[in-house]
N, C-alpha and C positions, 0 to 999 in steps of 0.2 A: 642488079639493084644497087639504091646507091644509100651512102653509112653517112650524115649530114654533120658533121662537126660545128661546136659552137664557138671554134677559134680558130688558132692556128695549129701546126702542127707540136707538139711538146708531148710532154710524158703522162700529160691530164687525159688525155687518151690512150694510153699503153695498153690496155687491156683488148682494142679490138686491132692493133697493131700487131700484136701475140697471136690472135687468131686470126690472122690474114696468111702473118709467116709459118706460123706452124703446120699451115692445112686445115683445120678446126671450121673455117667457114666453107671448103673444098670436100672435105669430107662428107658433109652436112647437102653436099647436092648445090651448095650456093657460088654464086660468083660478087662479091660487094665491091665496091668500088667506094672507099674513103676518102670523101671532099673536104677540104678545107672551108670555111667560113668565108664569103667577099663582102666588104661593106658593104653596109644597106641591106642586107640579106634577111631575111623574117623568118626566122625557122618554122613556125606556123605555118605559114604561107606555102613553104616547101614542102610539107608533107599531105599540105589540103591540095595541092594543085601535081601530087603526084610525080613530082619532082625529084620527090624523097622518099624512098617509102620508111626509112628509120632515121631516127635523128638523137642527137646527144642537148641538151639544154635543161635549166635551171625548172623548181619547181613551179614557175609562174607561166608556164603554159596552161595550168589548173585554168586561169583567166580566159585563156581563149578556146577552153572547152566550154566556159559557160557561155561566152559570144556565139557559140556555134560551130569552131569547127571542130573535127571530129578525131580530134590528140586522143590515145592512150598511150599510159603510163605500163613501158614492162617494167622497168628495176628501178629500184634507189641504189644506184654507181657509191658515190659517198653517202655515209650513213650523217657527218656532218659539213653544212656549207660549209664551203674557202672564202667567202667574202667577207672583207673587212673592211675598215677603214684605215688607213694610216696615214700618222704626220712625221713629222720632223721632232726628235725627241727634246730639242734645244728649243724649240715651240711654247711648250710644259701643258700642250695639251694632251692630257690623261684622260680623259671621261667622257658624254654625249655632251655635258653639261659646258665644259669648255669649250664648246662647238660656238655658243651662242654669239653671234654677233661675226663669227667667221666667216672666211668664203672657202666652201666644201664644193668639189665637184664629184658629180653623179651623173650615172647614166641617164639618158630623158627617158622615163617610162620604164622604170629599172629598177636595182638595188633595193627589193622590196623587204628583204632580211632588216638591212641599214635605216632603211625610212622606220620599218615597225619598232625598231629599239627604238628610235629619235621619237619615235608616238610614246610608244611603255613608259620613258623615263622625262612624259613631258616635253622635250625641245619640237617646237614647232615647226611648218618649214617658214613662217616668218621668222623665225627667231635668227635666220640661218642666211648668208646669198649663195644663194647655190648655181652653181655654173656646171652647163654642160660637156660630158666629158671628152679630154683630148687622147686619151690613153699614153700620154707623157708622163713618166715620173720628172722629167726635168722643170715640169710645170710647179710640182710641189718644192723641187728643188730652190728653182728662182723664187722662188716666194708668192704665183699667181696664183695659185690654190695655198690653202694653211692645210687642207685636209683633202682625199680621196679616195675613192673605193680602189681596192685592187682584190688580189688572189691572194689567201696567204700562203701559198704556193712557189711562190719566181719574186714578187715585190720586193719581201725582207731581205731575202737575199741579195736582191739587185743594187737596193740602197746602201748595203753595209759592204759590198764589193767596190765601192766607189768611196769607204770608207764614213758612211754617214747611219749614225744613229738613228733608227727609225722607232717610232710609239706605234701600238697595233689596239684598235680599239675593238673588241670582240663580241657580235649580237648575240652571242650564245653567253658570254659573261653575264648578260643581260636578259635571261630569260628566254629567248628567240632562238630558238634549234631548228632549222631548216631542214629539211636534204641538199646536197648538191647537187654535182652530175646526175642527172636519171636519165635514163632511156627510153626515148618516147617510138610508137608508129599512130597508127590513124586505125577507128571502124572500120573502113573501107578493105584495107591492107587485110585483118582479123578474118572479117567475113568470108572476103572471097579466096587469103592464101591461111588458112589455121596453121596448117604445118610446117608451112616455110617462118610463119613468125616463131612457132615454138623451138624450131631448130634454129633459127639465128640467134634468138634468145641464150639457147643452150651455150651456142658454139659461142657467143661472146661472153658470157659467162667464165668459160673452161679458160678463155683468152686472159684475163682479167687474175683468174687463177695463176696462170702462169706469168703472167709480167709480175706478180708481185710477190712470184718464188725466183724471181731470173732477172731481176732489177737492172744491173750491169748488161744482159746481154741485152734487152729493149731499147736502152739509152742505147747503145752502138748502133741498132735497126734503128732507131729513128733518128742520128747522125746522119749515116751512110744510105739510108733508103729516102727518109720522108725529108733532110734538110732543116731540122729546125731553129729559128732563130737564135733559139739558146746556148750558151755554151755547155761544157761536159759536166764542169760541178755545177752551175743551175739545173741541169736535169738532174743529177744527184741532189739534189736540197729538194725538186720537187716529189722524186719519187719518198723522200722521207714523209714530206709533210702530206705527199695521197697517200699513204700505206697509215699513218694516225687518223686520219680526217674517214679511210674506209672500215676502219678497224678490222681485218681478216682474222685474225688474231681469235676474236670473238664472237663477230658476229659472221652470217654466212654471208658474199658477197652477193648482194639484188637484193635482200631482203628489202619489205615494204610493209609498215604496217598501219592496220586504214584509220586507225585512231590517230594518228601522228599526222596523217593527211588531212584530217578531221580539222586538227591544231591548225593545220598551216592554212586551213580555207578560212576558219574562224579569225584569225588574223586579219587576211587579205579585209572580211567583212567588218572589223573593227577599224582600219585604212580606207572603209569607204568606198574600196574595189571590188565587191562582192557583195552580193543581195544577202539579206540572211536566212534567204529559200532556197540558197544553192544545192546540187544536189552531185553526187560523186557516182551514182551507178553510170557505170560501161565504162569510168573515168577509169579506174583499178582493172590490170590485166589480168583475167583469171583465164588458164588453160582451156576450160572448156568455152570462152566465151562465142568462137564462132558456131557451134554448135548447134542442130536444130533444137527448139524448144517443143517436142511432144506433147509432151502434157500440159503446155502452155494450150496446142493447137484444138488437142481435146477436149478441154475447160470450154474455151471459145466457141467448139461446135457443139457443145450440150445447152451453153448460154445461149446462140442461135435456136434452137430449136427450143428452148423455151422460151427467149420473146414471139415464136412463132403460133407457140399453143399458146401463150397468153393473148395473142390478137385475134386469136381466132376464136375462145373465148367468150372475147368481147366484142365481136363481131354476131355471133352469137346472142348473147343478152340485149344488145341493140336492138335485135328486131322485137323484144318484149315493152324492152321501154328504152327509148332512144334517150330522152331526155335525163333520166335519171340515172343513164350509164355514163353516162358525160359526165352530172355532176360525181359521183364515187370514183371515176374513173383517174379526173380531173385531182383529184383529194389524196388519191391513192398511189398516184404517180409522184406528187410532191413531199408527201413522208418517205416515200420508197428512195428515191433521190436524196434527199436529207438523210437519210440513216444510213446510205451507200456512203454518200459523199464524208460524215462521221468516221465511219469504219474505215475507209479507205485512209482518210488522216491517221485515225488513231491505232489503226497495223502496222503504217508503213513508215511512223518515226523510229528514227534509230535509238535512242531514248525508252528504258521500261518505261510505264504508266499505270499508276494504281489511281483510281479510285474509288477513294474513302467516305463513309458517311463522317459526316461532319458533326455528330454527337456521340458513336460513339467508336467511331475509329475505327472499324469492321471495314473490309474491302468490296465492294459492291462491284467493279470491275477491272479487267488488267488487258493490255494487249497482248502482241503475239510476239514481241519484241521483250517484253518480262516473264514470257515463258521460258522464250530461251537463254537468257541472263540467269535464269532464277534454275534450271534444270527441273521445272514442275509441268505438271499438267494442271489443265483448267479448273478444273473441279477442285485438287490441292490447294489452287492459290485462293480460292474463292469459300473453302470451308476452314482451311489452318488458321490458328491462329497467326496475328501478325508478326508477333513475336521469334516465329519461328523463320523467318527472313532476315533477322539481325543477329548479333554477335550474342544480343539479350544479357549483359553484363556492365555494369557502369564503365564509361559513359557512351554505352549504347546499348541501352537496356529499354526497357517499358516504359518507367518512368521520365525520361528523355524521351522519346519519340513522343509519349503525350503532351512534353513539355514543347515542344517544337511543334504537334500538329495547334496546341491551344494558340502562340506567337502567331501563326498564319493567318488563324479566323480572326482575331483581335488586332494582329500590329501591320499586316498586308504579308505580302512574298516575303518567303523568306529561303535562303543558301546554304547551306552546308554540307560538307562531310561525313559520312556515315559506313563503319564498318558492319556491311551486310553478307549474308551466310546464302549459299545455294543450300539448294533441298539437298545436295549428296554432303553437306556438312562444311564444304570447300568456305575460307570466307574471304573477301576480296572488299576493296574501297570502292565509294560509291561516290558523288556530289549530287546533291539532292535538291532538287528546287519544289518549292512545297506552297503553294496558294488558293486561294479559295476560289470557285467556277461556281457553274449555271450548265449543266449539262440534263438536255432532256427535260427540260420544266425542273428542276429540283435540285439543291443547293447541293454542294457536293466539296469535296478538298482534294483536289488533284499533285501526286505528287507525279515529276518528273524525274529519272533517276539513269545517271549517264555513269559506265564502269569507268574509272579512270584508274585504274591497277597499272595501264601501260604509263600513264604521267607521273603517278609516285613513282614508278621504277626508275626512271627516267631522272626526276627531280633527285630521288637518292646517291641514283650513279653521277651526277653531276655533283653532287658533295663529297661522296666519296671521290673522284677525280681531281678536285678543288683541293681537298685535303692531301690526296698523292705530293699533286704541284706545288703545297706548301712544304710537305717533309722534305722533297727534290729541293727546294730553296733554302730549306735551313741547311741541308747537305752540302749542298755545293760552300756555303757559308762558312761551318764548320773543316771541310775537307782542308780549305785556303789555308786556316789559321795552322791548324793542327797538321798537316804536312811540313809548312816554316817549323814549328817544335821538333818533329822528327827528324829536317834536315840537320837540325841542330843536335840531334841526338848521335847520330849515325856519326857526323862529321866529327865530333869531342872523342866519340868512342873509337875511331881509327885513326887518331892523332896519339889516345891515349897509349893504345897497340903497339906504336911505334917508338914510343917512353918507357914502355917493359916490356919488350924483346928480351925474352932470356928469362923472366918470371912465368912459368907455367901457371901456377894457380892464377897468380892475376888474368892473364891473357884467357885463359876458359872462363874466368868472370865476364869480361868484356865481352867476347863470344858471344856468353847468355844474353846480355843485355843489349847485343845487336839482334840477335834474331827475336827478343821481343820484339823491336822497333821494326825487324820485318813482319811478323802478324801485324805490328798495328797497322804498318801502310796497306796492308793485306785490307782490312778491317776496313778501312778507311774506302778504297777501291771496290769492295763490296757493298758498301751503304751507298754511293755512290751510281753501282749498276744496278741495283733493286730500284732506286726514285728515276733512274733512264737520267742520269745526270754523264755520267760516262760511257767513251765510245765505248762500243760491242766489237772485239778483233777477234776472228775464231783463229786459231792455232793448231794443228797437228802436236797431239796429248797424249798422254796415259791417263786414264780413267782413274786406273788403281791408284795416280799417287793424290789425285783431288779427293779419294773416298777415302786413303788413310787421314788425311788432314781433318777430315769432318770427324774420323772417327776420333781422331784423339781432344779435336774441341767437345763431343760428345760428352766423353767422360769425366771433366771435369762439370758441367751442366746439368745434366739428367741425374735422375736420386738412386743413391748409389744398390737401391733393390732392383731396379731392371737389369737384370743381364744383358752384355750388349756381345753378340756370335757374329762375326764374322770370317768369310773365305774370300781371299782376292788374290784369284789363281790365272785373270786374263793380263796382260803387257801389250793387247795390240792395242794399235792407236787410233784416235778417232779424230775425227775434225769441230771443234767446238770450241768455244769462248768457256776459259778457264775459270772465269767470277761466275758465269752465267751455271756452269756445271758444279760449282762450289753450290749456290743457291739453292740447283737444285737437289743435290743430293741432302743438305741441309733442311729445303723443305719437308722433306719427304722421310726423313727422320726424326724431325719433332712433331708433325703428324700423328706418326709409328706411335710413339712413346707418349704423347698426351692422351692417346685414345686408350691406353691402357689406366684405367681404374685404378685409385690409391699407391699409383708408383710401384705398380710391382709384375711383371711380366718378362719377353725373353725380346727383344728388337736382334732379329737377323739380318746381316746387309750382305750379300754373293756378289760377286764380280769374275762372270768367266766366258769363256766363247763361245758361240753358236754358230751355226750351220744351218739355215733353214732350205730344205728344197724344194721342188714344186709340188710335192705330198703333201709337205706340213702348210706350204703358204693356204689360210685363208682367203677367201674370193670374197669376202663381206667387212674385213679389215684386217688387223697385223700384220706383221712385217711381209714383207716381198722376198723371196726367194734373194739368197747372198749370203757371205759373212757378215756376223754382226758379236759385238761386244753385248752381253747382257747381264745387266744393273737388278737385283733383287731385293727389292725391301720389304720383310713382313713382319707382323707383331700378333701378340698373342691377346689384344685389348676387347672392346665392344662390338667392333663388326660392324656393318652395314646392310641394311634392305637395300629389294630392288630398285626402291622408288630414288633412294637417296643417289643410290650407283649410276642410274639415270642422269644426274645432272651434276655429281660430284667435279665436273670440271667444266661447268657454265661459271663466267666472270660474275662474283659479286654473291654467287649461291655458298651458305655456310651451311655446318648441323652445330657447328658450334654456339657456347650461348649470346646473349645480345652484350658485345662490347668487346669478346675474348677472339673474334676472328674477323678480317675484313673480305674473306670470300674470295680474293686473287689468288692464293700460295699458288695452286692445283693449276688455274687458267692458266696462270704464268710459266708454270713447269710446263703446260701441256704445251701452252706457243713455242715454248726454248725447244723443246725435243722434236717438234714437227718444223722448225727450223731447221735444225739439223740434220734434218730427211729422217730422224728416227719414229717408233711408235712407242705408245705407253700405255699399259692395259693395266686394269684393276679385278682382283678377286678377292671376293666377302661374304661373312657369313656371320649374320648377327649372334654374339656372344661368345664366334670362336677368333678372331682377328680379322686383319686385311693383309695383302699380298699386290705390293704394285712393281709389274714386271716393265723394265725400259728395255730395247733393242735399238745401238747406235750404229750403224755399218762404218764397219773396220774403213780405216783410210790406210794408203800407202806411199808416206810422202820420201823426202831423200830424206830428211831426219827429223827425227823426234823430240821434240821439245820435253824435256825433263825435270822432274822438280828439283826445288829446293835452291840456292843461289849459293856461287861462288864467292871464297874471301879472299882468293888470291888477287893481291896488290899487284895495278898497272906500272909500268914502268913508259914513263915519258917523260921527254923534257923539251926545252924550247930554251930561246932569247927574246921573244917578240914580249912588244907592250900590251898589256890588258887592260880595260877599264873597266871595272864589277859596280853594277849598280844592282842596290837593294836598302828596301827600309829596315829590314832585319840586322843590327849590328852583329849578332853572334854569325847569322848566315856568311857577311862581309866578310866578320875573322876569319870563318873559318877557309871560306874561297880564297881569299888572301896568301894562307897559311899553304893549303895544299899547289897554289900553282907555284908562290917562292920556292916550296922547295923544290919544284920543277926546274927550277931557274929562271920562268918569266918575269919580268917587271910590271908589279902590279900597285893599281892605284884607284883605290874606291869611294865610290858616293854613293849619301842614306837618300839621295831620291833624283826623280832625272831634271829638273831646273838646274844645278848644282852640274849633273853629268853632263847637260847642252853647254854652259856655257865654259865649259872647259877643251871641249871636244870643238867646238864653232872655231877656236881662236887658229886650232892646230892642229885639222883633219887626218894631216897625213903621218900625225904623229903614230897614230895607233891602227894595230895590228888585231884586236878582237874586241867585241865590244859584248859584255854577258851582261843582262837585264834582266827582271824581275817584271812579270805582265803589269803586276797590279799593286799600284803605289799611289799613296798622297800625293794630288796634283797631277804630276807632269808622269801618266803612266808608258809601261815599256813599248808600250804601241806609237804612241807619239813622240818620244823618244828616236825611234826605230825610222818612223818617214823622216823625222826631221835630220839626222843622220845620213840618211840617204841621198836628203838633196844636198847635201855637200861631199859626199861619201859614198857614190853607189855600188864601190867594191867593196865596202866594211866586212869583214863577217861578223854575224848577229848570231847567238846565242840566246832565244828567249827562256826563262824557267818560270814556273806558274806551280803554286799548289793546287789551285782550278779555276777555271774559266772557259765560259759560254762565248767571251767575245768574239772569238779567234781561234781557227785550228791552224794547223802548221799549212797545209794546201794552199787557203785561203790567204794566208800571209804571204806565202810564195808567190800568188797571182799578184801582190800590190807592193811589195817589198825585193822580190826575186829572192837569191837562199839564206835562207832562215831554218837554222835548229832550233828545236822544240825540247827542251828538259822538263819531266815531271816532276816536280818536288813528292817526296823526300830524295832527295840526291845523294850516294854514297859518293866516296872518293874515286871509285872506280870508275863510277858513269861519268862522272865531272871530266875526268883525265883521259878519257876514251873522244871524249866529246871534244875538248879545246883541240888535243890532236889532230882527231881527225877533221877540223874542220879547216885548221889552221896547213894542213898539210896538204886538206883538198886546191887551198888558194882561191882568189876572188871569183866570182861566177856570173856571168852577163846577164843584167836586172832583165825580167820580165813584164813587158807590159800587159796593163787590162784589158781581156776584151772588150771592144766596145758592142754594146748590148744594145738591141731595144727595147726600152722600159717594158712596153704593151704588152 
């Protein structure tokens, strides 16, 4: 069978790459065969004409189910579209709005994400010249597009590897949340192979699973196996940006939910591409759908045979009076049809429906669609009062609903929002459409009433996201500033060191007032990996010495009535990113201790080994048989029910109250520990505490990364000439200071205009050049090319207190060797750093690959 790709080969498909290599569609009884995309190719096309029988393609096949052919949807691959728009950031166009009067290229009969924003936010496609696309970024580069769709996937990347600033204009910024990837087959395929679809289903599932636990080894199978156009870090940037756009993390990967497909047809119908009769059954893949329908067959043969007694009936009275069977018969056929063709409307909208008499509010009748919304029976809905469907408390109480049904008889239709209550008490958001009818002879107020709980959720999680992305941006803001102060801290206080040699009391001062300034880069490094502002590096660790750290931040924090017991009796090592581990054990101790009532309880934290073997392994979850490290945190506060313990680590779910929690802590512990192949279990018992147990499997590397940081002073020296650029004059001194008394000859500028036109006159003067990323004007990136093209043996030294611009890789692909310094900088790192670079000698520039945009 063959697996229809809607491109070329890259990492956008890794998931059934994974399940090709692993055996997973082999297993499963299948043999697929993975195509590539040819121009011209119609993925519709391919799967109706059996060419295909699975395909991968955008949500806008919805379109050509309602033409006729016969697409089902099995997954939604990404939970949000990759398509964007992008310009040239030097452009300054920012918004749709700065589109107007541009020329944008777009796909013909495409980009239906990009059009719907350009509708929502008003831009026309007059307003716009839109040109058909070449899939060239050098298109946008020369200036023949201002603006075009791509991927936000390979694009950014591609343009900023060539060194160009790109602007990304985002339809989800804007309202417009698509799907992306889904995976489509056909009716056809369903009917007559059920099993083979549920098992490809499955097995690329499981595939999808594992590429995006095994990132690194996929990118190499689709190097070495599939050829992909892309280089090794463009598959690296895209598997980042498909692992955010899928979110595994938190949602489960295929998920699909028909309300959101709802959203995306109501679109397409607002664009004009879509009747607003459309209709989505057989479009949504359900397991049992090729299945016979029984009691569909049975219904059909009891309807059969009483159109047969009723003809025969009336076959029957015929021979009494011919004439006056015709006329009743005639009369009685066209109400029977009229009051079918009613009910059959008024059952099978997805929409409850109540209606209301129009004096005095009383429900007269409801369909079968508000039964089950509502968790009542007929008779409930049609004897309760109304009341008892709403939240019945201002402002959604009695007197509002009267208030709103009187506006409908008086001012025409009317909209709104309404928090409404099922019969089991549950209460959920409703959008209510409320207008006056003529049903039946007889006036009447029909309300229409659509759940929209999955769109708040949704709208919510897109704020709360929005706000993540702002804290990440004042962070990274903050980090810049306040690591230059720290460098300045560090650097005074081991100049100062070296002024009182031989003064004990002093020198233990100093001491202290270094290892403040390493908590605070600590600090600093931590707010930074909670906003995903900083890479994630796992490391071979001791557990114990990131849980004594927390413990003793602990203590000065929490009130000084919680007892805080701890035991940390394990030293094996685990493999884990050291912030990420600080986080969570951090989480998960002011958890402990906020759930305890009036600050007063016992927070126990254990730290020791286990052994689990194939006894103790559970087959329904916990850890797997091995060594494993295990983390104990329990308290002695409020406890938890079942219901809560259910979803205690769904993104975005709190018990805390409204303001005092943002519902990630728990998510996020949970993503970090199932990263690091571990498990995390919870045990509660309302009013006697909670108990969350981690199991990390032991690693065993050549050596173990240890805490705490050395003050032993490097010893190096040199002759060669330096040139230190930085806007920070203390930073300047102090670099100055520590390479003279190295012995280098050193000579500093506060910015790089000043460093170019010193360095232009007399290339070969200098021997190292150390810059600072991010400067008024002339920053150390441009500094760095411009350097190079007179200079391509320089060594460069970059130092950054943060920056998104540039990782050290990527500067290596367009500059060739380039060191990376983190601010705060000790003396130590500084002098380790010029040595060894200046000791390694010049190193042969690396060119770009050359890439194709598409």
């Amino acid at each position: 069978m063959v697996l229809q790709l809607k491109w070329r080969h890259q990492f956008q498909f890794a998931g059934y790459y994974a399940a090709a290599a692993r055996g997973y569609y082999r297993d499963a009884g299948l043999r697929v065969i993975i195509r590539e995309r040819r121009p011209g190719m119609i993925i519709a096309d391919e799967l109706a004409s059996g060419r295909a029988q699975f395909a991968v393609e955008m949500p806008g096949l919805l379109l050509e189910r309602q033409r006729g052919k016969p697409v089902v949807v099995l997954a939604a691959i990404f939970q949000h579209s990759p398509e964007v728009l992008v310009a040239l950031e030097k452009s300054g166009i920012r918004t749709p709005h700065d589109l107007i009067g541009k020329r944008v290229m777009l796909m013909p009969g495409g980009n239906f994400e990009i059009r719907a924003m350009l509708n929502h936010e008003g831009v026309r496609p007059g307003d716009l010249t839109i040109i058909d696309h070449s899939w060239k970024l050098g298109d946008l580069i020369s200036g023949r597009a201002d603006a075009l769709s791509c991927y936000l996937t390979d694009a950014p990347f591609l343009l900023r590897q060539q060194g160009i600033a790109p602007t990304i204009i985002a339809p989800i910024n804007y309202g417009i949340d698509f799907y992306g990837d889904c995976l489509y087959t056909t009716s056809n395929e369903i009917s007559a192979h059920p099993e083979r679809v549920k098992a490809f289903l499955a097995a690329s599932l499981k595939g999808w699973q594992y590429a995006m636990e095994h990132p690194q080894e996929v990118i190499d199978l689709i190097i070495g196996h599939y050829g992909s156009h892309l280089s090794r870090d463009a598959l690296k940037f895209e598997a980042e940006k498909t692992r955010e756009l899928m979110l595994p993390r938190f949602i489960q990967i295929g998920h699909m939910n028909p309300g959101r497909w709802r959203r995306i047809a109501d679109t397409f119908v607002e664009l004009g591409m879509l009747g607003p009769d459309y209709s989505l059954q057989d479009f949504l893949y359900s397991p049992d759908q090729g299945e016979p329908r029984t009691v569909l067959k049975l219904i059909l043969v009891v309807l059969a045979a009483t159109v047969l007694l009723v003809i025969a009936v009336a076959l029957l009275l015929l021979t009494f009076n011919l004439k006056l069977k015709k006329s009743v018969e005639l009369r009685t056929v066209e109400l029977a049809q009229s009051e079918q063709r009613f009910r059959e409307i008024f059952n099978s909208t997805s929409d409850a429906l109540f209606v209301h008499d129009p004096e005095t509010g009383d429900i007269r009748d409801v369909n079968q669609t508000m039964l089950k919304m509502f968790r009542c029976t007929r008779e409930e809905a049609l004897t309760l009062p109304i009341g008892v469907f709403s939240e019945g408390k201002s402002p959604y109480g009695p007197a509002e609903a009267a208030h709103w049904m009187h506006r409908a008889l008086t001012e025409g239709p009317q909209v709104f929002e309404w928090h409404a209550r099922r019969r089991d008490g549950e209460l959920f958001w409703v959008e209510v459409s409320l207008k006056k009818s003529n049903i039946a002879g007889q006036e009447a107020l029909l309300a229409s009433v659509r759940d929209i709980t999955d769109r708040r959720q949704l709208e919510t999680e897109l704020r709360q996201a929005q706000k993540m992305e702002a804290i990440g941006t004042l962070a990274g803001g903050i980090a810049h500033d306040f690591n230059n102060i720290l460098t300045a801290i560090f650097g005074y206080t081991e100049l100062a060191r070296i002024r009182a040699a031989g003064d004990a009391v002093l020198l233990d001062n100093l001491d202290k007032v270094r290892q403040g300034a390493v908590r605070a880069r600590d600090l600093v490094r931590q707010i930074l990996a909670f906003s995903r502002k900083a890479e994630q590096s796992k490391t071979t660790l001791q557990l114990a010495d990131v849980v004594a750290e927390v413990i003793s931040l602990l203590r000065s924090t929490i009130p000084a009535s919680i007892e805080i017991r701890h035991s940390l009796r394990s030293r094996s090592p685990v493999h884990a990113d050291e912030t990420q581990m600080h986080q969570v054990v951090l989480n998960l101790c002011t958890n402990a201790y906020q759930a305890m009532e009036h600050g007063k309880g016992v927070l126990a934290i254990d730290l020791e080994d286990a052994v689990i073997d194939a006894d103790q392994a559970r087959p329904g979850g916990g850890p797997a048989p091995g060594r494993y490290v295990r983390l104990t945190v329990s308290d002695t506060g409020c406890g938890m029910d079942e219901e809560t313990l259910g979803k205690i680590f769904e993104p975005y779910f709190t018990s805390k109250e409204q303001g005092k929690g943002t519902g990630l802590g728990l998510a996020v512990v949970h993503g970090i520990i199932r990263d690091c192949q571990g498990e995390i279990m919870v045990e509660s018992t309302p009013g006697q505490g909670s108990t969350f147990t981690i199991y990390l499997p032991v690693h065993e590397p050549d050596n173990v990364r240890q805490g705490g940081e050395s003050a032993e002073e490097v010893v190096c020296g040199g002759s060669g000439r330096i040139m230190v650029v930085d806007d920070e004059e203390s930073i300047r001194e102090l670099v100055s200071a520590f390479l003279g008394q190295a012995g280098y000859q050193v000579e500093t500028f506060a910015n790089g205009m000043e460093a170019w036109e010193r360095l232009h006159r007399d290339p070969a003067a200098w021997d190292l050049l150390i810059s600072d990323m991010n400067m008024p004007g002339m920053g150390g990136l441009e500094l760095v090319r411009l350097a190079r093209g007179v200079r391509d043996d320089l060594a460069v030294i970059l130092c950054t207190g943060f920056s998104e611009e540039l990782n050290e890789a990527e500067a290596a692909g367009r500059f060739g060797s380039v060191l990376f310094l983190q601010k705060p900088l000790t003396r130590d790192e500084l002098m380790r750093a010029v040595c060894g670079i200046l000791r390694q000698g010049p190193a042969p520039r690396q060119e770009p690959e050359d890439t194709d945009p598409a």
